[in-house]
N, C-alpha and C positions, 0 to 999 in steps of 0.2 A: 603532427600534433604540436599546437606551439608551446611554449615555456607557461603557461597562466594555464593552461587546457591540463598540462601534465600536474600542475600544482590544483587545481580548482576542481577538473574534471572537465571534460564537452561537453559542449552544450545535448551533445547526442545521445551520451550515456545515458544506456538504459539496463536493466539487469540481468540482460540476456544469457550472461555465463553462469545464473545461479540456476540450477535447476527446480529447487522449491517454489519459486515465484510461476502464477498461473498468470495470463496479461489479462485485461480486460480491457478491448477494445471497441465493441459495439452494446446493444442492447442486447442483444444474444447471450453474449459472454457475462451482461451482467444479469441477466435470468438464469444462467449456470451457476454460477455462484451464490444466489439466491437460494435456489433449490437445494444444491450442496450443505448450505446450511443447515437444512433438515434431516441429515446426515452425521455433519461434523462442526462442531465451530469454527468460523473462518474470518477472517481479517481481510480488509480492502485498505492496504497502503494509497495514500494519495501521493503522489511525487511532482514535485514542480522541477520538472530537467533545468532549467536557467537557473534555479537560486542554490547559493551557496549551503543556506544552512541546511536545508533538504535533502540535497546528497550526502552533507555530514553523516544526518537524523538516519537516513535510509543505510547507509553505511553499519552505523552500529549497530541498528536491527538487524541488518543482515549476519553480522558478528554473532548477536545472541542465540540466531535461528541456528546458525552453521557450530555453535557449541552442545547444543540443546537434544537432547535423546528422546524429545517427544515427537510424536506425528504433529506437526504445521500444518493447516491446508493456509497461506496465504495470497492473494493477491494484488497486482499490480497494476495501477492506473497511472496513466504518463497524463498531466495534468492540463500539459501544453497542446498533446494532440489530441484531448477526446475531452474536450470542457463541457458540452453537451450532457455526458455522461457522469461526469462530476455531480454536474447542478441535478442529474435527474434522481442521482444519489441519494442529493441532498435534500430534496425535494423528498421522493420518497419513505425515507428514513426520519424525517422531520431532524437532522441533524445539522447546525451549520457548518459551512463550507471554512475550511481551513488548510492549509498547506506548509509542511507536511501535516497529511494527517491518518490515523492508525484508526478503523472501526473494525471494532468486533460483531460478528453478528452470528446469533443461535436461532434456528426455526423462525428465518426470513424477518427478524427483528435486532435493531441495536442493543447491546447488552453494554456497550462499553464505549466511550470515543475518545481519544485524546489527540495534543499537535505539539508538535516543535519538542522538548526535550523532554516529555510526558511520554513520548511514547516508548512503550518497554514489551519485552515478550511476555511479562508476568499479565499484562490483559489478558493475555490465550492462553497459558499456562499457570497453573495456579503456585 
C-alpha cells in the first residue's frame, strides 16, 4: 500500500470488514432489498471508491452504525462497479443520483435521501 493509499484510502476499499453492510451487486440483490423493506427500514449507501470525500462520508456513518444500539438493516453499492444499478436505482425510485449518497426506503418506497455531509444515521433512526 503506498503512502497516499494509507493517508486517502485504495482505490479498492470496500467495507468488507464491517459486518452490518449487505452488498448490492446485481438486480437480484437489489430486489432483496427491496422486499426487505417491507420488513424493516433500510438504507442503500451509494459509495464512489475513487473519491476522497465519500470514503470520508462512508467512514463516519459507519462510526455512528458501530456506536448505535438499534437494528440497521443497511446496504452497500460500490458506485464504480455496478453504475447500471445505480441509475436503475435512480430511475426507479424517481430519486437523483448523487455520490455519496444515503436512501432510506420503507415498503419499497423513498422515505428519505441525502449526499455528502447530510448524511447521518438519525434518517434510520429516529
Amino acid at each position: 500500500m503506498s503512502f497516499f493509499d494509507k493517508i486517502f484510502g485504495g482505490k479498492n476499499e470496500t467495507p468488507d470488514q464491517k459486518s452490518f453492510w449487505k452488498k448490492i451487486e446485481s438486480e437480484e440483490d437489489l430486489a432483496k432489498a427491496m422486499e426487505e423493506s417491507f420488513q424493516n427500514k433500510i438504507a442503500i449507501f451509494k459509495h464512489s471508491t475513487s473519491c476522497f470525500i465519500s470514503r470520508t462520508v462512508l467512514k463516519n456513518f459507519e462510526k455512528e452504525i458501530e456506536s448505535s444500539d438499534q437494528p440497521i438493516h443497511v446496504y452497500y453499492l460500490d458506485l464504480l462497479a455496478h453504475r447500471p444499478i445505480s441509475n436503475k436505482i435512480a430511475a426507479d425510485l424517481e430519486i437523483r443520483h448523487e455520490s455519496p449518497q444515503l436512501i432510506v426506503i420503507e415498503n419499497g418506497k423513498p422515505v428519505s435521501n441525502a449526499s455528502h455531509q447530510d448524511i447521518s444515521l438519525s434518517q434510520i433512526v429516529p
